[in-house]
LUMLUMVO-449033 format. One record per atom (N, C-alpha, C): residue number from 1; x, y, z. Coordinates in pm, 1 decimal. Each point is the difference from the previous one (the first is absolute). Example, Ala and Ser with C-alpha at 12.3 -4.5 7.8 and 13.67 -1.06 7.14 Angstrom:
+-----+----------+----------+----------+
! pos !        u !        v !        w !
+-----+----------+----------+----------+
!   1 !   1319.0 !   -569.0 !    780.0 !
!   1 !    -89.0 !    119.0 !      0.0 !
!   1 !     90.0 !    120.0 !      0.0 !
!   2 !    -35.0 !    105.0 !    -72.0 !
!   2 !     82.0 !    119.0 !      6.0 !
!   2 !    -77.0 !    109.0 !     73.0 !
+-----+----------+----------+----------+
This chain:
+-----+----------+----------+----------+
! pos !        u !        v !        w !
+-----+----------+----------+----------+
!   1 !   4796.5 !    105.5 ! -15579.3 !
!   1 !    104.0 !     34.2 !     93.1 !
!   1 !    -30.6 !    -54.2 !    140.4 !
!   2 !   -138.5 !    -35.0 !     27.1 !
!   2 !    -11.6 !     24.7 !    121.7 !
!   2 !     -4.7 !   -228.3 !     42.2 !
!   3 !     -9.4 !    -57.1 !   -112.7 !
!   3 !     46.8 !   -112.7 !      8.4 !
!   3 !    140.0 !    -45.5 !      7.5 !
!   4 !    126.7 !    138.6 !    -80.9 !
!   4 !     93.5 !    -21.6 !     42.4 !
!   4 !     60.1 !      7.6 !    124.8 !
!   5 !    -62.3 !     84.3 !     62.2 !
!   5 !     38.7 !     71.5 !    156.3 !
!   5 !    -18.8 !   -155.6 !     97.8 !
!   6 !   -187.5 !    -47.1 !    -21.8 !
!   6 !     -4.9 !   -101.9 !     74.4 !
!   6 !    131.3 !   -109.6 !     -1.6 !
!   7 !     13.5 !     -3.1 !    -91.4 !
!   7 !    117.9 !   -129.4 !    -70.6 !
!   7 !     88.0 !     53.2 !     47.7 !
!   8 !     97.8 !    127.8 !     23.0 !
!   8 !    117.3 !     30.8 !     47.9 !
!   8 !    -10.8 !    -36.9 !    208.0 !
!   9 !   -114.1 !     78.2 !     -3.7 !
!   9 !    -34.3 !    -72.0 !    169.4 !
!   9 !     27.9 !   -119.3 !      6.5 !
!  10 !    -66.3 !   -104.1 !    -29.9 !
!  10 !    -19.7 !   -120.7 !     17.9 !
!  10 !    171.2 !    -57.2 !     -0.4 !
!  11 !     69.8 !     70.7 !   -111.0 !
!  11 !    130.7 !    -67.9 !    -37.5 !
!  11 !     53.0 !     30.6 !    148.1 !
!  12 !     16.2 !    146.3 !     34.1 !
!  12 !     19.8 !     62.6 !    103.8 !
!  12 !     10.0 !   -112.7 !    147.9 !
!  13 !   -155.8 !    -57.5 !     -9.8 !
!  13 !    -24.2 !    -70.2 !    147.5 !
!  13 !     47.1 !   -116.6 !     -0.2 !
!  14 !     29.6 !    -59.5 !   -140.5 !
!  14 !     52.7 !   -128.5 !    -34.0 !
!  14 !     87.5 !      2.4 !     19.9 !
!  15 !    129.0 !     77.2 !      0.4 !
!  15 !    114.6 !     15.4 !     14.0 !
!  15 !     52.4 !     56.8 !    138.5 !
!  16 !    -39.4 !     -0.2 !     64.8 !
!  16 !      1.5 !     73.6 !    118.3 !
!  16 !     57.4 !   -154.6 !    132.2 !
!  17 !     75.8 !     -2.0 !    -35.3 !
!  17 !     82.8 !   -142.2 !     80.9 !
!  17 !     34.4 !     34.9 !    127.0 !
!  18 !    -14.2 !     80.2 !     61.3 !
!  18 !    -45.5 !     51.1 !    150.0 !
!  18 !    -87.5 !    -74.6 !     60.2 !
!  19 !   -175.6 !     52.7 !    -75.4 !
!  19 !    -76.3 !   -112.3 !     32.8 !
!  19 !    -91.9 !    -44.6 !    -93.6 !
!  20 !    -40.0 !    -93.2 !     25.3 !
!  20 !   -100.5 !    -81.5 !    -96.5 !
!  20 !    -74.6 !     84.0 !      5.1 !
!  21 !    -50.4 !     78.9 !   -138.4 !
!  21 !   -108.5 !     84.9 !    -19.1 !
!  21 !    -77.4 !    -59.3 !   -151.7 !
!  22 !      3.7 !   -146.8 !    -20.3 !
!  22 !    -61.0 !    -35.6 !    -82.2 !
!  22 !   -206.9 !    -11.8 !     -6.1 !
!  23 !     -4.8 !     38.0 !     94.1 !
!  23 !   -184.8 !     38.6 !    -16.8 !
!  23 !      8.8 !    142.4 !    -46.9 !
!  24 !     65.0 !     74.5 !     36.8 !
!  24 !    -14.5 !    145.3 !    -24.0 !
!  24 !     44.2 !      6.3 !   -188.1 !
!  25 !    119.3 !    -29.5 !    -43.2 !
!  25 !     41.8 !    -48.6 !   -141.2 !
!  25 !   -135.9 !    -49.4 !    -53.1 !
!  26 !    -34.9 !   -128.0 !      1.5 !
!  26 !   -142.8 !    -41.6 !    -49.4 !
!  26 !   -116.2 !     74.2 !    -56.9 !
!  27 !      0.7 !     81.7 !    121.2 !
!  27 !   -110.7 !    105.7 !     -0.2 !
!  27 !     35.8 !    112.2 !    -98.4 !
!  28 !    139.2 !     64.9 !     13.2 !
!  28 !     11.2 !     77.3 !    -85.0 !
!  28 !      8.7 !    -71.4 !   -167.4 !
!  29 !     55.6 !   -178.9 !     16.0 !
!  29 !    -26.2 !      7.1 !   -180.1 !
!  29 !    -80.7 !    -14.4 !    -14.2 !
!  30 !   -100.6 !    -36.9 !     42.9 !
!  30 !   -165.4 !    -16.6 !    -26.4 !
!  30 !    -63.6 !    107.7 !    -42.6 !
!  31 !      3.0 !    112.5 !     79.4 !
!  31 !    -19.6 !    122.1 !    -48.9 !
!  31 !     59.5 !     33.4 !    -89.4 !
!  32 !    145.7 !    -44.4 !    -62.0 !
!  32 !     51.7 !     44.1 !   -114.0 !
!  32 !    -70.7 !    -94.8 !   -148.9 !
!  33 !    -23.5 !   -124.8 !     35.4 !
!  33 !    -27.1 !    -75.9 !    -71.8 !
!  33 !   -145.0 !     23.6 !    -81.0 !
!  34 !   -126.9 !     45.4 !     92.9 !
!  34 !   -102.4 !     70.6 !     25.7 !
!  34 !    -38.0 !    106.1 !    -96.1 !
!  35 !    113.4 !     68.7 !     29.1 !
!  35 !     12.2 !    166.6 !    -71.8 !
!  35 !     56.5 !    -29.6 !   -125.7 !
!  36 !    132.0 !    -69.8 !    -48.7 !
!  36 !     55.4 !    -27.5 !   -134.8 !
!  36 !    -95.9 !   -108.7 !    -72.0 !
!  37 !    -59.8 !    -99.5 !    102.3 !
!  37 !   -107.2 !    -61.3 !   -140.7 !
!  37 !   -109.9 !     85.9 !    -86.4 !
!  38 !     10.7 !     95.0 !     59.6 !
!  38 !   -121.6 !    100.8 !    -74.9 !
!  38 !     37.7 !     91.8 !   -125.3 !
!  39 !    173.8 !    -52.8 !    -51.7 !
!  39 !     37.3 !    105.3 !    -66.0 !
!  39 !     82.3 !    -79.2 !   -105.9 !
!  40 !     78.4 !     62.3 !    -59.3 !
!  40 !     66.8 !    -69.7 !   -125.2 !
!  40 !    166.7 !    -38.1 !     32.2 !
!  41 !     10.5 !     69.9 !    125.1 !
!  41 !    151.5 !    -48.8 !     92.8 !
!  41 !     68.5 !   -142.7 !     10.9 !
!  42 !    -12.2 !    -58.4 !   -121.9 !
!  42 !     -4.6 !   -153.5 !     67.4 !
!  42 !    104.9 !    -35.8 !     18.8 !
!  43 !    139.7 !     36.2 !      0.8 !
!  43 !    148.8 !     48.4 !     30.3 !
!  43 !     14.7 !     20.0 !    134.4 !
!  44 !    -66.6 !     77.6 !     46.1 !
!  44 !     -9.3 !     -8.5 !    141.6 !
!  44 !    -90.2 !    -29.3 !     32.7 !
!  45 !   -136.1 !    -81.4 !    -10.6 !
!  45 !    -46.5 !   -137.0 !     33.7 !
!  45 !     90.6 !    -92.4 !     23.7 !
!  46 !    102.8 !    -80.7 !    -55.4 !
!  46 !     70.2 !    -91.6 !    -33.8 !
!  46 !    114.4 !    -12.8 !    108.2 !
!  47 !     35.7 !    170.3 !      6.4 !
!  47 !     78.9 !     47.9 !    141.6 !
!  47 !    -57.6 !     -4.6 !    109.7 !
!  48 !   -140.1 !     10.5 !    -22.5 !
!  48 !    -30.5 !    -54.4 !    189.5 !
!  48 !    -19.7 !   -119.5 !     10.9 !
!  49 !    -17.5 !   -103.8 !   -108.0 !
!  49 !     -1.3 !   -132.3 !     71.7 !
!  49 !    169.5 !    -18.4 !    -20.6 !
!  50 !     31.6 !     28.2 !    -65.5 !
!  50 !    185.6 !    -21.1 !     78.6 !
!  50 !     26.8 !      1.5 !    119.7 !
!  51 !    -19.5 !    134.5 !     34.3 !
!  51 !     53.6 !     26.0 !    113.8 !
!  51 !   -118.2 !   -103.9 !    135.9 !
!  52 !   -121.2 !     -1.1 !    -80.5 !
!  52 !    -80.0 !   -109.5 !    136.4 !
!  52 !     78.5 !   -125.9 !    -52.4 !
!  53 !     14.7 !    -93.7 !    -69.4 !
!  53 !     79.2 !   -102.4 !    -12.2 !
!  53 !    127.6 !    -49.3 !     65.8 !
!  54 !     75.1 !    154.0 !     -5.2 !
!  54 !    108.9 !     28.4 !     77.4 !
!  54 !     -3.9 !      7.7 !    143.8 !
!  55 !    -84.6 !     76.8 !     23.9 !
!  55 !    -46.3 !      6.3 !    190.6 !
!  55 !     -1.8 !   -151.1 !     68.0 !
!  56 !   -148.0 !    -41.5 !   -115.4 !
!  56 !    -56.5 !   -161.9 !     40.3 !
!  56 !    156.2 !    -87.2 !     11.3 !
!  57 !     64.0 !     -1.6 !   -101.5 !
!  57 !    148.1 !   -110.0 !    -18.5 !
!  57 !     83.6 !     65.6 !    141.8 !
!  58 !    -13.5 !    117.2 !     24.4 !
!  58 !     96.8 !     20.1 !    157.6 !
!  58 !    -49.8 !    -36.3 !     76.7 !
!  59 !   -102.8 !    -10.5 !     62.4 !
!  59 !    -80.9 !    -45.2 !     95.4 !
!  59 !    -43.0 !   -122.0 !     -2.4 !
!  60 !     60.2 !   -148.0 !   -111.2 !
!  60 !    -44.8 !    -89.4 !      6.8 !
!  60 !   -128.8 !    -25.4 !    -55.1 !
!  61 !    -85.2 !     65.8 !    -66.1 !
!  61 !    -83.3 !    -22.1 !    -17.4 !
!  61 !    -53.5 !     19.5 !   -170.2 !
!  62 !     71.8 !   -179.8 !    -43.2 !
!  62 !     11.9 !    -16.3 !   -108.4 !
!  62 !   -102.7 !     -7.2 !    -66.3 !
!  63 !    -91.6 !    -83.2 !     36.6 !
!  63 !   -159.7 !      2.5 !    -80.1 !
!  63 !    -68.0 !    112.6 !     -4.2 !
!  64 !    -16.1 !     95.0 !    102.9 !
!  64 !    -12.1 !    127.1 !    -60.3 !
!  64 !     30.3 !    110.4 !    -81.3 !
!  65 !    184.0 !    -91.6 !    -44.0 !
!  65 !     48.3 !    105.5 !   -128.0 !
!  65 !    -40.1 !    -13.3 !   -119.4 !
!  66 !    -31.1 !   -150.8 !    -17.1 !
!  66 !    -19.2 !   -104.2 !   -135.5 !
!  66 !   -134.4 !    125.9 !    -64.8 !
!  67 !   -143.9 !     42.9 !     67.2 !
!  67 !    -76.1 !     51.7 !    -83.7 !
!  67 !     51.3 !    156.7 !    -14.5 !
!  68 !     80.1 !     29.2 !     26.6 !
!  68 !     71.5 !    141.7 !     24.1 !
!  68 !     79.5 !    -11.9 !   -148.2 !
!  69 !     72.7 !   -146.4 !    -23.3 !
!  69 !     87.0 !     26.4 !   -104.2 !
!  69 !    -75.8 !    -53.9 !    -92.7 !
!  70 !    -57.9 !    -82.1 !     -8.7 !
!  70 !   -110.5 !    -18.7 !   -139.0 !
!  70 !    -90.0 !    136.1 !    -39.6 !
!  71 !    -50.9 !    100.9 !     49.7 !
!  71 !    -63.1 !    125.5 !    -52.2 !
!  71 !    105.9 !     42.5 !    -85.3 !
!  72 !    161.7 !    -26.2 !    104.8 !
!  72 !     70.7 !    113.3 !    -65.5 !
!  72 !     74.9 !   -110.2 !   -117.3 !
!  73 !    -21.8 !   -127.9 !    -33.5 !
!  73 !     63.9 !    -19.8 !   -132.5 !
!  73 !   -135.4 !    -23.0 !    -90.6 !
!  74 !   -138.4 !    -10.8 !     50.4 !
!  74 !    -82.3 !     81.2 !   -131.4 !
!  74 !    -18.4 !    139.7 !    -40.8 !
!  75 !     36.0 !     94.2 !     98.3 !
!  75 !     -6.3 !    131.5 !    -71.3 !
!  75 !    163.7 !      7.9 !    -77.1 !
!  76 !    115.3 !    -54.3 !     37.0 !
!  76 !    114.0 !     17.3 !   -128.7 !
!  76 !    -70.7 !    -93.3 !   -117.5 !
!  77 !    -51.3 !    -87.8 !     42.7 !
!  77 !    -54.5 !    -70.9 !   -202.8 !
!  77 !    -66.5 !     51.6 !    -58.3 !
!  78 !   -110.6 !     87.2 !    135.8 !
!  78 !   -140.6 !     44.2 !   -108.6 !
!  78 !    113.0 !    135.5 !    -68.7 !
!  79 !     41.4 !     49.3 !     25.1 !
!  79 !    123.2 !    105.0 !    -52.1 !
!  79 !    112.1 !    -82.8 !    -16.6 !
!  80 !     57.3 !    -66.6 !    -12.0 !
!  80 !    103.9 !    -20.7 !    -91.8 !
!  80 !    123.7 !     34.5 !     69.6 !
!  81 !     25.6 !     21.7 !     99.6 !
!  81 !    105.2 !     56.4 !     79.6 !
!  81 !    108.2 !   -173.6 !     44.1 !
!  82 !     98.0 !     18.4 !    -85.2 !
!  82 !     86.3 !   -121.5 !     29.8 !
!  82 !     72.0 !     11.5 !    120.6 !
!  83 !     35.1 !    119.7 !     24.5 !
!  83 !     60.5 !     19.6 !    147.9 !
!  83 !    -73.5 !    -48.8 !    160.2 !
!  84 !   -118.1 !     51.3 !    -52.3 !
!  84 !   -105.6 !    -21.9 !    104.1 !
!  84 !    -18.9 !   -141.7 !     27.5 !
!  85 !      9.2 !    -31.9 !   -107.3 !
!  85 !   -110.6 !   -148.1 !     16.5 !
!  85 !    205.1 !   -103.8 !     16.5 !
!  86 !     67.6 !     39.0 !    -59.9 !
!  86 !    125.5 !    -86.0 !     72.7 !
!  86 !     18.2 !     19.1 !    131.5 !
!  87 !     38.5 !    149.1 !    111.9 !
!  87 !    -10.9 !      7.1 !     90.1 !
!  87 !   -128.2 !    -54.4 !    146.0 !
!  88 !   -149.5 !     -5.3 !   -138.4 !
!  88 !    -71.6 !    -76.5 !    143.7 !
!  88 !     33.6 !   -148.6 !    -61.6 !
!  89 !     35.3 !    -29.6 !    -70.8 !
!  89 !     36.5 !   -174.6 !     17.0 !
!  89 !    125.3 !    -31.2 !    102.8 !
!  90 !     37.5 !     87.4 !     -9.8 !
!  90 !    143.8 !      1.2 !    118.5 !
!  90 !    -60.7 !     -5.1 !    126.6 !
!  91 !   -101.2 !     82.0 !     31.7 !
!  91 !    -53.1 !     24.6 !    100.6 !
!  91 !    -83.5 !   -176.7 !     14.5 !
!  92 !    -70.9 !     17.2 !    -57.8 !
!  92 !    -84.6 !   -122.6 !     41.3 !
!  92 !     83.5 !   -136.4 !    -13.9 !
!  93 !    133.1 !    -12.9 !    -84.4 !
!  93 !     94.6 !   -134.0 !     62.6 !
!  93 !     36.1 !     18.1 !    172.1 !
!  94 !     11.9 !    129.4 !     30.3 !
!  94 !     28.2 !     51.7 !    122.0 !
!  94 !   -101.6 !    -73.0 !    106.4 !
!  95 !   -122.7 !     42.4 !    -36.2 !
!  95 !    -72.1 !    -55.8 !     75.5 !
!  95 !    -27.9 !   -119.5 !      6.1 !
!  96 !     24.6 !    -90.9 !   -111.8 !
!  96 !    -30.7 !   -155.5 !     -1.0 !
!  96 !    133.4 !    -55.3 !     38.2 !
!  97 !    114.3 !     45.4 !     60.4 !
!  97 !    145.2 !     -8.0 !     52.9 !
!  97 !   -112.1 !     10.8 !    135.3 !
!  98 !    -52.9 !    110.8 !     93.1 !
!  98 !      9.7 !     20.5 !    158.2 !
!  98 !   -141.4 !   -151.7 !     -8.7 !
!  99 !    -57.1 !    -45.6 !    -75.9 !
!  99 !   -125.0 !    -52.2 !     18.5 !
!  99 !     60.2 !   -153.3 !      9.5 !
! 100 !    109.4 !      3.3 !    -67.5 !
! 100 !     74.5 !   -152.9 !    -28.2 !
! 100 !    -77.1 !    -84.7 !    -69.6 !
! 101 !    -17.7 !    107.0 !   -131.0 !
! 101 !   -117.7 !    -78.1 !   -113.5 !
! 101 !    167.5 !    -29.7 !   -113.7 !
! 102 !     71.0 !    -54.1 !      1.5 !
! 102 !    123.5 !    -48.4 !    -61.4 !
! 102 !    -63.0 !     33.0 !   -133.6 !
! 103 !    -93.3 !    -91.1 !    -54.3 !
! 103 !    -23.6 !     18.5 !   -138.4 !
! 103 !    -58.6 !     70.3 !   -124.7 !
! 104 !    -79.7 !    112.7 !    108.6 !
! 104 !    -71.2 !     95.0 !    -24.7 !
! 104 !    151.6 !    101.8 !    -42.6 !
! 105 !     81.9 !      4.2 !    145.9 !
! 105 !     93.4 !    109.7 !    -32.1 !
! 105 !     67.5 !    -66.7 !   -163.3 !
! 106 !     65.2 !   -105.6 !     24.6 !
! 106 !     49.2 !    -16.9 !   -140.1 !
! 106 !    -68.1 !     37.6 !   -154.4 !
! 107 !   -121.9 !     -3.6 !     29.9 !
! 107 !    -79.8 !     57.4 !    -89.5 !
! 107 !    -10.2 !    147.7 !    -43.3 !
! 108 !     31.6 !     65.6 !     95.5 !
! 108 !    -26.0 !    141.1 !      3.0 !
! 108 !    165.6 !     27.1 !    -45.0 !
! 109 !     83.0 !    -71.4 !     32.8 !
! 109 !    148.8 !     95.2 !    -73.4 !
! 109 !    -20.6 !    -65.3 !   -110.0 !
! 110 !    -68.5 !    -95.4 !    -39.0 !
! 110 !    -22.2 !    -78.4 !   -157.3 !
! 110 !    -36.4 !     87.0 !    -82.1 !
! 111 !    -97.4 !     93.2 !     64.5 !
! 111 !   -108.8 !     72.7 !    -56.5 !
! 111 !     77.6 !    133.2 !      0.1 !
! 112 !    133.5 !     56.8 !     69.4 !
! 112 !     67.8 !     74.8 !      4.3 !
! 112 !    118.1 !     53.6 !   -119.6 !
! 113 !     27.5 !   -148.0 !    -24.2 !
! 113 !    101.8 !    -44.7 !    -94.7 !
! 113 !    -24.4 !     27.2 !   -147.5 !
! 114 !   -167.4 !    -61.3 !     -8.1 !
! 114 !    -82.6 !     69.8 !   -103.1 !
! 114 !     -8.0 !    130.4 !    -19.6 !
! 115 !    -34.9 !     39.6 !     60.6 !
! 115 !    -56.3 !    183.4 !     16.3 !
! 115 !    141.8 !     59.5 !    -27.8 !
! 116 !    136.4 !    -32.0 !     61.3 !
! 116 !    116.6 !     33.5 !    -64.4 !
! 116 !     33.6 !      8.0 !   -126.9 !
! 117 !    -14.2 !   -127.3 !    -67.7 !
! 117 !     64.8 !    -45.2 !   -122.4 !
! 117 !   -140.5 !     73.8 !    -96.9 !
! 118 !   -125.4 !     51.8 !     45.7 !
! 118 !   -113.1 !     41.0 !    -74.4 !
! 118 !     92.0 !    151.4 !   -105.6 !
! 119 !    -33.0 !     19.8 !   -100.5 !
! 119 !     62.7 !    152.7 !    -11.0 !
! 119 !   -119.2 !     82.2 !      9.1 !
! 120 !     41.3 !    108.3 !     29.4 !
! 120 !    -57.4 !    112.0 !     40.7 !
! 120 !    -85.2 !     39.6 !   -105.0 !
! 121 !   -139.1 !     80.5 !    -16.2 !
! 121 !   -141.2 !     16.2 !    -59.2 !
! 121 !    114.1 !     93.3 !    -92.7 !
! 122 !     69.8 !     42.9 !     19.8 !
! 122 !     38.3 !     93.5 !   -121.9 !
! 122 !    133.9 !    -93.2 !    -91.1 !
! 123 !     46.4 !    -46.5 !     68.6 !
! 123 !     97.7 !    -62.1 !    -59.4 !
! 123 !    -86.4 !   -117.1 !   -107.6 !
! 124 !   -106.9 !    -47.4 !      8.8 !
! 124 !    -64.5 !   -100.3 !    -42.9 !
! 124 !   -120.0 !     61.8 !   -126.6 !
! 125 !      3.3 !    167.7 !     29.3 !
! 125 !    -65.0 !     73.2 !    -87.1 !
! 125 !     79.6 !     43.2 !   -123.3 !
! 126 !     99.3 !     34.1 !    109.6 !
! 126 !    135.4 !     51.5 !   -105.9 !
! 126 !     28.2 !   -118.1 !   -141.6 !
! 127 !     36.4 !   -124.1 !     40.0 !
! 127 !      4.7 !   -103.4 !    -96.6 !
! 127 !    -87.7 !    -24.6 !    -62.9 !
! 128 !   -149.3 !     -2.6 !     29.9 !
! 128 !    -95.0 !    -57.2 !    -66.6 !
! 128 !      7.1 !    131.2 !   -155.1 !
! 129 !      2.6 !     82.0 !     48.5 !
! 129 !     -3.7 !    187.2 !    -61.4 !
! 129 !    125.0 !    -50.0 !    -89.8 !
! 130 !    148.1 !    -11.5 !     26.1 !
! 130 !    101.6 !    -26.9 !    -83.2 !
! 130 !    -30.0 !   -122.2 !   -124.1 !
! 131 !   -114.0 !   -118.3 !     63.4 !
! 131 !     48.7 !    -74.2 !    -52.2 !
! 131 !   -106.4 !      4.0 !   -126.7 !
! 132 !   -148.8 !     97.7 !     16.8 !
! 132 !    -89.6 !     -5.9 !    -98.2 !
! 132 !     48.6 !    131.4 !    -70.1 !
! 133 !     95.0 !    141.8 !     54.4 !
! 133 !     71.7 !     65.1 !   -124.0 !
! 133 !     68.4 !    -78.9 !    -91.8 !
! 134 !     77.8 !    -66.4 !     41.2 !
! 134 !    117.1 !    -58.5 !    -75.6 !
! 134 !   -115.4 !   -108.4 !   -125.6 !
! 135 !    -76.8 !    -55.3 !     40.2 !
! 135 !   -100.0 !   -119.9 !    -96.5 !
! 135 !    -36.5 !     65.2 !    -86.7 !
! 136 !    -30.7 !    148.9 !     78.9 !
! 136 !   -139.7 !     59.5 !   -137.9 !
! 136 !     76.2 !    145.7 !     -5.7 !
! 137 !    118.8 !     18.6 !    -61.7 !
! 137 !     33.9 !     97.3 !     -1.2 !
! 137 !     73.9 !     -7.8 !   -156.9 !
! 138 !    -39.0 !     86.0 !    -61.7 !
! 138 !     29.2 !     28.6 !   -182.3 !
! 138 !    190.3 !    -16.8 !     -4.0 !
! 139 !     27.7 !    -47.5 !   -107.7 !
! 139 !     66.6 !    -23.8 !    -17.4 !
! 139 !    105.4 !    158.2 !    -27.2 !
! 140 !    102.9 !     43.4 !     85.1 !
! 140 !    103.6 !     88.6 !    -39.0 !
! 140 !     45.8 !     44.6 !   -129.1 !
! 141 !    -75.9 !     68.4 !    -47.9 !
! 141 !     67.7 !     54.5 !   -129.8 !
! 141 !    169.5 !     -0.4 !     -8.1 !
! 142 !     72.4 !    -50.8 !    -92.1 !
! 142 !    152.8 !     -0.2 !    -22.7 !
! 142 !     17.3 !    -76.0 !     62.0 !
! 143 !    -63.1 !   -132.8 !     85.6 !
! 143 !    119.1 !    -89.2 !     17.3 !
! 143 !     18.1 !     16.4 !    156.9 !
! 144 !      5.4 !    179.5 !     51.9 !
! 144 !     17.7 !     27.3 !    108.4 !
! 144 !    -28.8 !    -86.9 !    156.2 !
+-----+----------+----------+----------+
């Protein structure tokens, strides 16, 4: 809990368009980052480098989002999370858009397009499951 709190601060100072309170944000995801690597939270691990990715991309400061969004599209693979890992590819075309890396970004909605058209861990379980009942499954008494 107490890594979520840091992480809600930080979002808190990040967002705060009054004034630039991006050292204070930092500090609090660090401390959030700190506290959730020690635990099995990796959901909201994934959520604080979002939201630092997100800070870094408002403030211009694209190369600092890039290792923010690579943690967060290896913790959706090492879990399997298709949502996750499509949304930080969004994110990181984002950032290779403010960096004016042209071909990098094209890569990353390439890599987007994929992750779309991928089906989902259950949908891909579901068939494999349908398709070895149906192979090895006894024949219906009557015809039925």
């Amino acid at each position: 809990m107490v890594g979520v709190s840091h992480m809600n601060l930080g979002r808190c100072a990040c967002l705060d368009e009054s004034r630039c309170r991006i050292a204070e944000a930092e500090i609090c995801f660090n401390a959030a980052l700190g506290t959730l690597e020690t635990t099995d939270f990796w959901n909201g691990l994934a959520l604080v480098h979002e939201h630092m990715a997100e800070m870094y991309l408002r403030h211009d400061r694209a190369n600092d989002a890039l290792p923010c969004i690579d943690k967060r599209l290896e913790l959706a693979r090492r879990h399997g999370n298709k949502r996750i890992e499509l949304e930080a590819w969004k994110q990181k075309a984002e950032a290779y858009e403010k960096l004016n890396r042209l071909t990098d970004q094209v890569d990353a909605l390439k890599k987007c397009l994929e992750i779309e058209q991928r089906p989902s861990p259950y949908e891909s379980l579901h068939r494999y499951l349908q398709g070895v009942t149906t192979r090895h499954a006894p024949p219906c008494p009557d015809g039925a």
